[in-house]
C-alpha positions as CSV (number, residue, x, y, z in Angstrom):
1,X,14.6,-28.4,2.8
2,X,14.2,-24.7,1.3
3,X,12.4,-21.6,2.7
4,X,10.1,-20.2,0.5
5,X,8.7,-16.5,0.3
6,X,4.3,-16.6,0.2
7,X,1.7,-13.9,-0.3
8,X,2.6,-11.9,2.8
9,X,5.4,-10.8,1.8
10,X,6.3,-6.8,1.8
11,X,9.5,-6.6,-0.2
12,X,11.0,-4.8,2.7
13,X,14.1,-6.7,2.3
14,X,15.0,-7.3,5.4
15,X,15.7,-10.7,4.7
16,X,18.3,-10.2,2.2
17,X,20.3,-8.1,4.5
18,X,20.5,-11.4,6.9
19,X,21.1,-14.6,4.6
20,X,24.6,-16.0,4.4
21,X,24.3,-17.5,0.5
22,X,22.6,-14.6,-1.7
23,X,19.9,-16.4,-2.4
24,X,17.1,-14.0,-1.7
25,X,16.6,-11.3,-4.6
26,X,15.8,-9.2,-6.1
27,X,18.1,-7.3,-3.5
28,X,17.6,-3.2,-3.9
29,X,20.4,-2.8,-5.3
30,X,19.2,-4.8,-8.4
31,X,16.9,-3.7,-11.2
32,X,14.1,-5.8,-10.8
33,X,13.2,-4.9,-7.2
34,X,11.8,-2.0,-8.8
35,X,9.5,-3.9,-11.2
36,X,9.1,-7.6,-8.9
37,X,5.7,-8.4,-7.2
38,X,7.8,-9.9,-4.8
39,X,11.0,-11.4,-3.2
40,X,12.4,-15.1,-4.1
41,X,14.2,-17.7,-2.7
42,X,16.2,-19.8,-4.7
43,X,15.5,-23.1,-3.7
44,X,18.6,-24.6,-5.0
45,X,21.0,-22.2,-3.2
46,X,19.1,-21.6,-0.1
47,X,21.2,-23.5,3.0
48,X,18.0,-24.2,5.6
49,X,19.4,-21.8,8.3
50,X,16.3,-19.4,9.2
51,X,17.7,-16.4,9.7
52,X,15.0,-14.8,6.8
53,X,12.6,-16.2,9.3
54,X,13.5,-14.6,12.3
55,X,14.2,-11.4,10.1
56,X,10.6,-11.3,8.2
57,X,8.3,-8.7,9.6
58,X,4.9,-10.1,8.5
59,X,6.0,-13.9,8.9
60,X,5.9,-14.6,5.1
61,X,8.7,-17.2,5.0
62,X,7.8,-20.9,5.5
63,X,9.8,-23.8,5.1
64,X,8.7,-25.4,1.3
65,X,7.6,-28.7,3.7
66,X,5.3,-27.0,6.1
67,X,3.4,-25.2,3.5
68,X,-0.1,-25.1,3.6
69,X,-2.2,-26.3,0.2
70,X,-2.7,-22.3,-0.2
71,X,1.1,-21.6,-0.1
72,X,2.0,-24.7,-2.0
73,X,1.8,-22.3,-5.8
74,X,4.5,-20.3,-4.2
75,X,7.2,-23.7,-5.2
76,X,6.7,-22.4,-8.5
77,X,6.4,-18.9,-8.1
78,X,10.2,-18.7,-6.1
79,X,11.8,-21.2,-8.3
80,X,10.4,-19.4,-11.5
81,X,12.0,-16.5,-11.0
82,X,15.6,-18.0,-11.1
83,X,14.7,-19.5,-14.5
84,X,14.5,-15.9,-15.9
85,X,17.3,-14.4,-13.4
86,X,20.2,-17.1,-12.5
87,X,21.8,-15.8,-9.2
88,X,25.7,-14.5,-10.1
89,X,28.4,-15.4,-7.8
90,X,28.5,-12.5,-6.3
91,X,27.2,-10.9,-3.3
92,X,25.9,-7.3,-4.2
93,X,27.5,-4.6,-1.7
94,X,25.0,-3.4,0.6
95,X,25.0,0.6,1.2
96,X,26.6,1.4,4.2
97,X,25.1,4.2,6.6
98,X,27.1,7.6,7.1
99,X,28.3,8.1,10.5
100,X,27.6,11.1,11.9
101,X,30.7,12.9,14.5
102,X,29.7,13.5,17.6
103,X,31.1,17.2,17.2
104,X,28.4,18.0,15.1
105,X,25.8,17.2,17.9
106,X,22.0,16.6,18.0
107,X,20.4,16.5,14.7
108,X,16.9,17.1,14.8
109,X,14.7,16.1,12.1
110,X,10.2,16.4,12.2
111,X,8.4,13.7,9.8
112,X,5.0,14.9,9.0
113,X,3.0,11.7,8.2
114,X,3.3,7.8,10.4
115,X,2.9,5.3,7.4
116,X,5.3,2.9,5.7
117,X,7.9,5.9,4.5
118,X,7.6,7.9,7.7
119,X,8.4,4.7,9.9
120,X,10.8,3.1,8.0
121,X,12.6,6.9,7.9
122,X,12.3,7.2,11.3
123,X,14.0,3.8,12.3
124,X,17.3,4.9,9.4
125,X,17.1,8.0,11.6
126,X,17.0,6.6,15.3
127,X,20.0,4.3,14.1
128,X,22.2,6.9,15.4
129,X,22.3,8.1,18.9
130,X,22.3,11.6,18.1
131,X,18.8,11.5,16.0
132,X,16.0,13.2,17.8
133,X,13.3,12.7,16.0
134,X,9.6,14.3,15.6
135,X,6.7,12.5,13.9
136,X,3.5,14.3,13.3
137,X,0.0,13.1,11.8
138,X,-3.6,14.6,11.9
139,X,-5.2,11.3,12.9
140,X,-5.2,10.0,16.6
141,X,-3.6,7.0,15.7
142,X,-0.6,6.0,13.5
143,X,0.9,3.5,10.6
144,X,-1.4,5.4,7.7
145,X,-2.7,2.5,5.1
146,X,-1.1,0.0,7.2
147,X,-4.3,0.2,9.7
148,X,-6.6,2.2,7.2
149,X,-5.4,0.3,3.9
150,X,-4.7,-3.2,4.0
151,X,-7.3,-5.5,3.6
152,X,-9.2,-6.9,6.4
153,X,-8.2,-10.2,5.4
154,X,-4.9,-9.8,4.9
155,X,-3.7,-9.8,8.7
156,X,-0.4,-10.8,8.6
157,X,0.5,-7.9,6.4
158,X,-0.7,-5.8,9.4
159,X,1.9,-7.5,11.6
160,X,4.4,-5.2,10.1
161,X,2.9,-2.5,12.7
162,X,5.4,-4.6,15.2
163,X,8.3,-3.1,13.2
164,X,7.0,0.2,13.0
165,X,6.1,0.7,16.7
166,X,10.0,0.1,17.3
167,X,10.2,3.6,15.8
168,X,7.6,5.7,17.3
169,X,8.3,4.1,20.5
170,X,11.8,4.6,20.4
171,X,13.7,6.7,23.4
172,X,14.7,9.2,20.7
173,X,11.1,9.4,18.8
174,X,8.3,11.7,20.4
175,X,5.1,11.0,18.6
176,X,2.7,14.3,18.3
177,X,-0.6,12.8,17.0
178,X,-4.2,14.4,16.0
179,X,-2.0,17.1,14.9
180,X,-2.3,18.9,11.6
181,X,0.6,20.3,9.9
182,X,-0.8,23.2,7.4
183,X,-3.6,24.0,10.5
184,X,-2.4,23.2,13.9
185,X,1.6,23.7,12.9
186,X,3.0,25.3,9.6
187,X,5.7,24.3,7.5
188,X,7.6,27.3,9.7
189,X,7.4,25.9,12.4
190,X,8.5,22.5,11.7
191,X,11.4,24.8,10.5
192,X,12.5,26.6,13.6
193,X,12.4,24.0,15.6
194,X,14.2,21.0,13.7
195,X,17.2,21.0,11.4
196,X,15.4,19.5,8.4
197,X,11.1,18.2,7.9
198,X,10.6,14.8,6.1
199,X,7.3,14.8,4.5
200,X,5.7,11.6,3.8
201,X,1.6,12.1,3.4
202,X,1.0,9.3,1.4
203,X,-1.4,9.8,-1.5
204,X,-4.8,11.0,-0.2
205,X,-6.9,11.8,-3.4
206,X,-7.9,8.9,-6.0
207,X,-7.6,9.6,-9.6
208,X,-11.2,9.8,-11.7
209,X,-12.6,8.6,-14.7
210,X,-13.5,11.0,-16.4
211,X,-17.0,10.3,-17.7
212,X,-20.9,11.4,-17.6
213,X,-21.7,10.2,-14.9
214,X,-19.2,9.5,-12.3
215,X,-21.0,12.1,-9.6
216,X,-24.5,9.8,-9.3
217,X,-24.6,8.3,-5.9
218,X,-23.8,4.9,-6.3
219,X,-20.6,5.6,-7.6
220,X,-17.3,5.9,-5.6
221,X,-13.9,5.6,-5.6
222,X,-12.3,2.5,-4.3
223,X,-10.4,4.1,-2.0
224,X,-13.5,5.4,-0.2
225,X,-14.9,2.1,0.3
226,X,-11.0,1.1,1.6
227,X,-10.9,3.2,4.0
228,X,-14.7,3.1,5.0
229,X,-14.6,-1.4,5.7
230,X,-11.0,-0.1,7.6
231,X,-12.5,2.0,9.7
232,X,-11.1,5.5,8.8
233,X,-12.4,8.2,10.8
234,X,-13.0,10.4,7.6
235,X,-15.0,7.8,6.1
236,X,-16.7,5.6,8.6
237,X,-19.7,7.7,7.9
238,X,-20.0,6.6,4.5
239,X,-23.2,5.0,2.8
240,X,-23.0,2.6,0.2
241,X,-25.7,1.1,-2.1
242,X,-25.6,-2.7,-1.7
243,X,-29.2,-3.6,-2.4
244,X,-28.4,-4.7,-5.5
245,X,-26.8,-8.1,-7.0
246,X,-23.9,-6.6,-9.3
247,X,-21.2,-4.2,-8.3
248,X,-18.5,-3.3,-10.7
249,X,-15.3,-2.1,-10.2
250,X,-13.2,-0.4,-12.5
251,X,-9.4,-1.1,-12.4
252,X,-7.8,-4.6,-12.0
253,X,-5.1,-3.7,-9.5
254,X,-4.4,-5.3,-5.9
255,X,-6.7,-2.4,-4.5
256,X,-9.6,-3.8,-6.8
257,X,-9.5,-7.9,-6.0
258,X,-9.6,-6.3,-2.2
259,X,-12.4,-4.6,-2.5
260,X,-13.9,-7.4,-4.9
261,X,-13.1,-9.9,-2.3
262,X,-14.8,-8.0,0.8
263,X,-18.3,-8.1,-1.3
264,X,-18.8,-11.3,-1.7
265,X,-16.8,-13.1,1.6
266,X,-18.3,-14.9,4.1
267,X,-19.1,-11.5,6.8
268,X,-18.9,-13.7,9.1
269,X,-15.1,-13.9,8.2
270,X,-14.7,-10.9,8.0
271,X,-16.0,-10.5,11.9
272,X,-12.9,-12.5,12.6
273,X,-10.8,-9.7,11.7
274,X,-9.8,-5.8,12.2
275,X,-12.8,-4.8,10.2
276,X,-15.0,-2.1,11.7
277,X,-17.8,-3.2,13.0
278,X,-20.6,-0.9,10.7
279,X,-18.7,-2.4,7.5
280,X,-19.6,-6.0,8.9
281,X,-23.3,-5.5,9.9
282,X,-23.5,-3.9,6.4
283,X,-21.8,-6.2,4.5
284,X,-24.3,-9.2,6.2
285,X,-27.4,-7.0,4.6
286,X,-25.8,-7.1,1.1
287,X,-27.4,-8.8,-1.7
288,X,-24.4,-8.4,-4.2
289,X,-23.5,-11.7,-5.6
290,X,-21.8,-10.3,-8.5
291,X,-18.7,-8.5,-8.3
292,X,-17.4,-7.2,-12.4
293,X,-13.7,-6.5,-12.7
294,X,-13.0,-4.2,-15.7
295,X,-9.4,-3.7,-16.8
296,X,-8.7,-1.5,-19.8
297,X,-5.8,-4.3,-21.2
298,X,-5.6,-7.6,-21.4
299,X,-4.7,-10.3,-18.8
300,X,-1.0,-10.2,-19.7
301,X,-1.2,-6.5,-18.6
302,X,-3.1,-6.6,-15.8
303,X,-2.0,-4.5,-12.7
304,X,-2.8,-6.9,-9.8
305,X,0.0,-9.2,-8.7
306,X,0.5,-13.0,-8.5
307,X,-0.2,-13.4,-5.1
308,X,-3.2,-11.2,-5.3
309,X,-4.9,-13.4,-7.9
310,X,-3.7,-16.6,-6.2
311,X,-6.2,-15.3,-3.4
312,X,-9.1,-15.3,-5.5
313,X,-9.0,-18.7,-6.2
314,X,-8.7,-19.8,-2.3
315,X,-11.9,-18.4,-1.6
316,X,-14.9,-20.8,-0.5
317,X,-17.9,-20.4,-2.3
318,X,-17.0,-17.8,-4.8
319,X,-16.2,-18.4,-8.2
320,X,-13.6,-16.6,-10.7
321,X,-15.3,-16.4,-14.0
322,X,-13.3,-15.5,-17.0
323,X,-14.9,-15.7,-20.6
324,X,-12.4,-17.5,-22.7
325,X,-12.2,-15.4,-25.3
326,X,-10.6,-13.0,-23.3
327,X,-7.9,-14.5,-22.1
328,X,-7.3,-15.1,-26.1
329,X,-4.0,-12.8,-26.6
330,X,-3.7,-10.7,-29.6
331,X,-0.4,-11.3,-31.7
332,X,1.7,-8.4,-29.6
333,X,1.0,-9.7,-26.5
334,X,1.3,-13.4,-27.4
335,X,4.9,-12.3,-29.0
336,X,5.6,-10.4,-25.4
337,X,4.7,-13.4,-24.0
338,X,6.7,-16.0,-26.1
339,X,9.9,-13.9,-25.3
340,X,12.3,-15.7,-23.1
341,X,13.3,-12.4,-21.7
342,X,9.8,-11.9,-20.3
343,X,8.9,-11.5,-16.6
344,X,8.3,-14.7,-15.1
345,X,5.4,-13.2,-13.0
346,X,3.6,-11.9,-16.5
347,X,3.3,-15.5,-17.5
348,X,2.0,-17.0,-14.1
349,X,-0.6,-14.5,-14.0
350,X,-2.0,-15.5,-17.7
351,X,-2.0,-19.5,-16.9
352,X,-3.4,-18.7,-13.6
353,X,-6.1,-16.5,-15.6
354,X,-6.9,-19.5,-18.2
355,X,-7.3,-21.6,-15.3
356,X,-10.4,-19.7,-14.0
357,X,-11.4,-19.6,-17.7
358,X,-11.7,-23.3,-18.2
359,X,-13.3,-24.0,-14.7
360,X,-16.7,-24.8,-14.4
361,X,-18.8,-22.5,-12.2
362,X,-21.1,-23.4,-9.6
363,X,-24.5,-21.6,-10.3
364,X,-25.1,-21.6,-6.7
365,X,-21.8,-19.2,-5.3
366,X,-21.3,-15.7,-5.3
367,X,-19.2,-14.8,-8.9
368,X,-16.3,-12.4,-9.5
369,X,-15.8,-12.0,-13.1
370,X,-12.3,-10.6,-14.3
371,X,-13.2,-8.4,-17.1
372,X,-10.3,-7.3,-19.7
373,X,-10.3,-4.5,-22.8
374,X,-12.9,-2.6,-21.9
375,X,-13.4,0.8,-20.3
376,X,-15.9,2.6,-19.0
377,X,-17.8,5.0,-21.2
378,X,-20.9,6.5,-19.2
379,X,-22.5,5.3,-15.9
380,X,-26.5,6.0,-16.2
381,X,-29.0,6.3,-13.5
382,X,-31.7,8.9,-12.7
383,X,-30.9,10.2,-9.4
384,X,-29.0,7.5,-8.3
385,X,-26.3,4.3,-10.5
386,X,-28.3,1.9,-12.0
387,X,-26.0,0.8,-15.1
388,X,-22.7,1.5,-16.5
389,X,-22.0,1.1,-20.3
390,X,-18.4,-0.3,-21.0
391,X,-16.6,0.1,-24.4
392,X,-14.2,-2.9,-26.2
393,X,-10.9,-2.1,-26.4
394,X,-7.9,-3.4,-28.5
395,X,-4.3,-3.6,-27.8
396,X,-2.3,-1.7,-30.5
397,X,1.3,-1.0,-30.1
398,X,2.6,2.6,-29.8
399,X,6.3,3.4,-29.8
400,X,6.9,0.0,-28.7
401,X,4.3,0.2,-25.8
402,X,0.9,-1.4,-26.1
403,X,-1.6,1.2,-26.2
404,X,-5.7,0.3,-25.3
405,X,-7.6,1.7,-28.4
406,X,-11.6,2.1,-28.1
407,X,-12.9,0.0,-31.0
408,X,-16.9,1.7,-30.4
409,X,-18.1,-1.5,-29.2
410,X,-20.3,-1.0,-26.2
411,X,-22.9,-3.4,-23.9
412,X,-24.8,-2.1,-21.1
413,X,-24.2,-3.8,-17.4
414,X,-26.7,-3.6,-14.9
415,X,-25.7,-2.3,-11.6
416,X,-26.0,-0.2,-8.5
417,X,-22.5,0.2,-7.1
418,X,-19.9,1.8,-9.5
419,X,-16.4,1.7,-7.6
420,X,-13.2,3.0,-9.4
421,X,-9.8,2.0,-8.7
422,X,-7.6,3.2,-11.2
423,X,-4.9,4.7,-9.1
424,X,-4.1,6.7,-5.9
425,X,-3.3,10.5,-6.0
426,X,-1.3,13.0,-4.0
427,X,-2.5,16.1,-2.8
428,X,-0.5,19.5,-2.4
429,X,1.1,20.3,1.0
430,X,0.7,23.8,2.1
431,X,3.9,26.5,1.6
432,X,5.7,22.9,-0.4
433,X,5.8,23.6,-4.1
434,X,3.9,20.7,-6.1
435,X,4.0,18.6,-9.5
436,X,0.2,18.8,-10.3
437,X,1.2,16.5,-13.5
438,X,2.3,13.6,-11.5
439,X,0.9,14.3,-8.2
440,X,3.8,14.6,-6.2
441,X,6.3,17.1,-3.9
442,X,9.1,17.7,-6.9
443,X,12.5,16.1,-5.4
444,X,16.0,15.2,-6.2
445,X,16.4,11.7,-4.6
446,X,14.1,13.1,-1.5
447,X,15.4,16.6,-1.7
448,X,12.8,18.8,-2.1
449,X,13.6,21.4,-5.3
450,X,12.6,24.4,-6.4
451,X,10.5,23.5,-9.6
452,X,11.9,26.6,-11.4
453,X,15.7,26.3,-10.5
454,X,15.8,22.8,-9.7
455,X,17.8,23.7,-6.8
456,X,17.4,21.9,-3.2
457,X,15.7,23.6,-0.6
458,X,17.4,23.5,2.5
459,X,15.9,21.2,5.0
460,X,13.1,20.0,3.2
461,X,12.9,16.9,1.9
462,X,10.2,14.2,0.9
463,X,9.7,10.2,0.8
464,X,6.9,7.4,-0.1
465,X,4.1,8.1,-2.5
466,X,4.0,12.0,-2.2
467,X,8.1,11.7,-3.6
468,X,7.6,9.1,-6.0
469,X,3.7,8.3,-6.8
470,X,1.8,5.5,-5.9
471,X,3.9,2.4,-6.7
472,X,5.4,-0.5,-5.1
473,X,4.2,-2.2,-1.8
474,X,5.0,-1.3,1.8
475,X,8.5,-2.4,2.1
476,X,9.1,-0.5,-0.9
477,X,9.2,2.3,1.0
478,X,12.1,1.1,2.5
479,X,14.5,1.8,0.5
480,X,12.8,5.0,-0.4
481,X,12.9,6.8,2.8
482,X,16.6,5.2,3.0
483,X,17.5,7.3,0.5
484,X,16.0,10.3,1.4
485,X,17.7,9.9,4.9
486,X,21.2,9.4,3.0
487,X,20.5,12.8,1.7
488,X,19.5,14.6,4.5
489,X,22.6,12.5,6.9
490,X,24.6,13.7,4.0
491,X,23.6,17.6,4.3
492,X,23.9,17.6,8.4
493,X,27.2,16.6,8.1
494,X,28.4,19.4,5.2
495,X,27.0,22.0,7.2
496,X,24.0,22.2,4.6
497,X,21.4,22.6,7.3
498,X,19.8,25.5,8.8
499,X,20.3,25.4,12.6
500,X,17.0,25.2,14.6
501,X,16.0,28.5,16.8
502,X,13.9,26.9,19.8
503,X,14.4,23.0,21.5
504,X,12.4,20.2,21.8
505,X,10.9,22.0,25.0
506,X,9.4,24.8,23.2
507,X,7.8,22.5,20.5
508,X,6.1,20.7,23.6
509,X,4.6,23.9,24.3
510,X,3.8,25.3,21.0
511,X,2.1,21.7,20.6
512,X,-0.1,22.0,23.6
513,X,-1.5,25.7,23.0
514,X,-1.9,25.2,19.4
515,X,-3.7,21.9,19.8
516,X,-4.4,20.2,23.3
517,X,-5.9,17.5,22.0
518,X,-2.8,16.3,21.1
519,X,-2.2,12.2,21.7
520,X,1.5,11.3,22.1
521,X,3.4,7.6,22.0
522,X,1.7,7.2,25.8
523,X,-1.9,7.9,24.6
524,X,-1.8,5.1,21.4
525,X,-0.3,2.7,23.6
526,X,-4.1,3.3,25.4
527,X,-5.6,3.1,22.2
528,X,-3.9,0.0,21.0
529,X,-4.3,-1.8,24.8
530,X,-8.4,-1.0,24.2
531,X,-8.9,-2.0,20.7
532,X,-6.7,-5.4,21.1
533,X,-8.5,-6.2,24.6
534,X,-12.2,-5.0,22.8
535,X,-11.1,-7.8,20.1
536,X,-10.2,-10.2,22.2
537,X,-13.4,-10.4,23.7
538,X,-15.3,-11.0,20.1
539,X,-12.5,-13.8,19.0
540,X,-10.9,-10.8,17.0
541,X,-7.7,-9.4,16.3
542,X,-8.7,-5.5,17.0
543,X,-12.0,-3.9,17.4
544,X,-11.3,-0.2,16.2
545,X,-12.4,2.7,17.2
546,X,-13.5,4.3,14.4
547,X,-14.5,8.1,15.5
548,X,-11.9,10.8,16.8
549,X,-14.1,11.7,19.7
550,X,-14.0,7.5,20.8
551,X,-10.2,7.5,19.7
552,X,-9.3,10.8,22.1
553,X,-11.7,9.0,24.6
554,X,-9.3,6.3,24.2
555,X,-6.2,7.6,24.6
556,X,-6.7,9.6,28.1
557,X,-8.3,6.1,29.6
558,X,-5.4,4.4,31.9
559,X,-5.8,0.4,31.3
């Protein structure tokens, strides 16, 4: 018997820091954990003993003979990988942590943000006795696009929260939420009262188009609708046009197969989970049958993962509808593809694509059609999106990248829902300086720099999307915030670090005159207690609270 890595995973690694043999990888310090969809197990080295099990923070190992007909592709998937990367015989070295002396004293460090990179720097930070630490977000409630981000469906991902409340809960942590660094707090303050400020915001904004168009109602970007069926605060407002039978989504990425597969699921599956309650009753008036799937590159470039598109074809009563001649490769791509050096993954995702090409449909389910070389052009409508007009593309290689060419073929698609999904983008953070090109807080390995002398800025430093864009998955940020903590450990103990001028008592008071309405660890625990014990009573995971007047509500309520 063999343990074998499914769908849930989060590439947090955790598991390869436990198991005795090697034979989980890519570890971080290899070169494919930056590029993998995934971890592996090799089934051939891999001894039975569970301790990636126990380890796993969203339960994504199984053993290969207790695998469920869903998980049973992931055989392949695991043992694939080992045909393009044999393991070596030896065990990489993990990084060690930096002690800090006791002489030096408290180190006191604020993270301004409570998603994937805040957490996971929070828990490097708490790992030593003498870590305060202070976390800071403007919502009421924490974990960023772990609560507002994953899809409804995807529940075990969520489970990861477990992990994370082990750092905001902590004896060291003190949790100041609904608080707004930049309008409640300024970067100054963070300043005087802590050695050093971690910033990790995430990326709020969503990249655009860029055609006539784009501003009709009707058309959105993804992340809107994200956060909107997750029950965002910001967004639970939101209105969306789903009286008609075709929506189309531009970008083929993991965000767009979620979205995709939220239109057209059984609601009545979706009730079973986290999703907020206006997003159900809505998505039980829809009349979209259709959901379109534009990528701009062909299916051996396409930016969803394995898994992802393994979950299309698990759904009942939907169909995946590919038109053959799309999946037909031009030369470059078939020549990428023939290369033995070639990312196992890259190949999966092709067969898996021809499968759906040579099903047959079933005129009588709901469709998603997976769309590839073609871009959008123009969305019409009068008032309001009623088409969008899509251009062929062709793959042409640049500098030995493939580059998607218009070729000034168009056709016309009827529809009244345009969403885009072609990328997340980060937003400036007041007094920080800010890398408008790539969308990010300009850093040295998390150091924050001076973007005219390159030079660090004392205490400031940066980790998750805002340091390095939106890439990876949400153990990714793992080793990301572990190496902005190794810098920061690093400039505590050379004496690199301003010293704080006021305590943690001062902050407490600064806190509660600047904003009252602040909710600490105490006050989500109420939260969390309300919306589990609301969803128990439907058969449901969590029924959120999806206002900031309910949350606060919430949070003063003893359960």
């Amino acid at each position: 018997m063999a343990y074998v890595i499914t769908q849930a995973c989060c590439n947090d690694a955790s598991c390869v820091e436990v198991c005795p043999v090697n034979c989980i990888h890519p570890t971080p310090d290899e070169a494919p954990f930056a590029t993998t969809e995934m971890l592996y197990i090799d089934p051939e080295t891999c001894i039975d003993c569970g301790a990636c099990v126990d380890e796993c923070p969203v339960d994504a190992i199984a053993a290969d003979n207790e695998l469920t007909v869903a998980q049973e592709p992931y055989l392949e998937i695991n043992a694939a990988y080992y045909e393009r990367y044999p393991i070596g015989p030896d065990w990489p070295e993990l990084r060690s942590r930096r002690k800090i002396p006791a002489e030096l004293g408290t180190l006191r460090v604020a993270i301004v943000g409570s998603g994937p990179a805040a957490c996971y720097a929070a828990l490097d930070l708490v790992g030593h006795s003498c870590v305060q630490v202070d976390i800071f977000d403007r919502l009421p409630t924490p974990f960023g696009l772990v609560r507002a981000g994953v899809a409804p469906d995807h529940q075990s991902t969520k489970t990861v929260g477990e992990l994370f409340r082990s750092a905001i809960g902590h004896k060291n942590t003190q949790c100041w939420f609904n608080v707004e660094v930049g309008a409640h707090l300024t970067h100054e303050d963070l300043l005087a009262h802590h050695h050093a400020v971690i910033y990790a915001v995430g990326a709020a904004s969503d990249r655009r188009l860029g055609v006539p168009g784009e501003d009709l109602p009707g058309s959105h970007a993804a992340t809107e609708f994200v956060a909107w069926y997750n029950g965002h605060p910001d967004f639970a407002d939101r209105q969306f046009d789903l009286s008609g039978e075709r929506a189309v989504i531009i970008g083929n990425g993991n965000v767009a197969l979620d979205v995709a597969r939220a239109l057209v699921m059984d609601p009545e599956d979706l009730a079973r989970t986290d999703i907020a309650d206006h997003a159900v009753e809505a998505l039980r008036n829809s009349n979209i049958r259709e959901v379109v799937v534009v990528g701009r590159r062909g299916p051996a470039q396409a930016a969803y993962t394995n898994p992802e598109l393994l979950a299309l074809s698990q759904l009942e009563g939907i169909d995946v509808i590919v038109d053959p001649a799309e999946v037909e490769l031009d030369p470059v791509s078939q020549a990428v593809l023939d290369d033995p050096e070639v990312a196992p993954w890259t190949t999966l995702k092709v067969r898996q694509v021809e499968g759906f090409a040579a099903a047959t449909p079933n005129p009588a389910n709901k469709r998603i059609v997976l769309r590839y070389l073609a871009s959008p052009v123009e969305i019409g409508g009068d008032g309001k999106v009623d088409s969008i007009t899509l251009e062929r593309n062709e793959l042409v290689e640049v500098d030995g990248r493939l580059e998607a060419r218009p070729t000034g073929q168009t056709e016309t698609l009827e529809t009244g829902l345009v969403l885009r999904s072609i990328g997340y983008r980060g937003t400036p953070v007041p007094d920080l300086p800010f890398d408008e090109r790539r969308g990010v807080i300009p850093n040295n390995a998390g150091r924050v720099v001076d973007p005219e002398t390159g030079d660090p800025i004392p205490g400031v430093y940066t980790a998750g999307w805002i340091k390095r864009g939106p890439s990876g998955v949400i153990g990714t940020n793992k080793q990301c915030s572990g190496e902005t903590v190794e810098q920061l450990v690093e400039d505590f103990v050379a004496g690199r670090l301003p010293e704080p001028v006021a305590d943690r008592e001062k902050l407490s008071a600064l806190v509660a005159e600047r904003r009252p309405d602040y909710v600490d660890y105490r006050g989500w625990q109420q939260i969390d207690k309300q919306e589990k014990a609301r969803g128990a009573a439907a058969g449901r995971s969590r029924a959120k609270f999806v206002s900031i007047d309910e949350l606060l509500a919430a949070s003063r309520k003893e359960t």
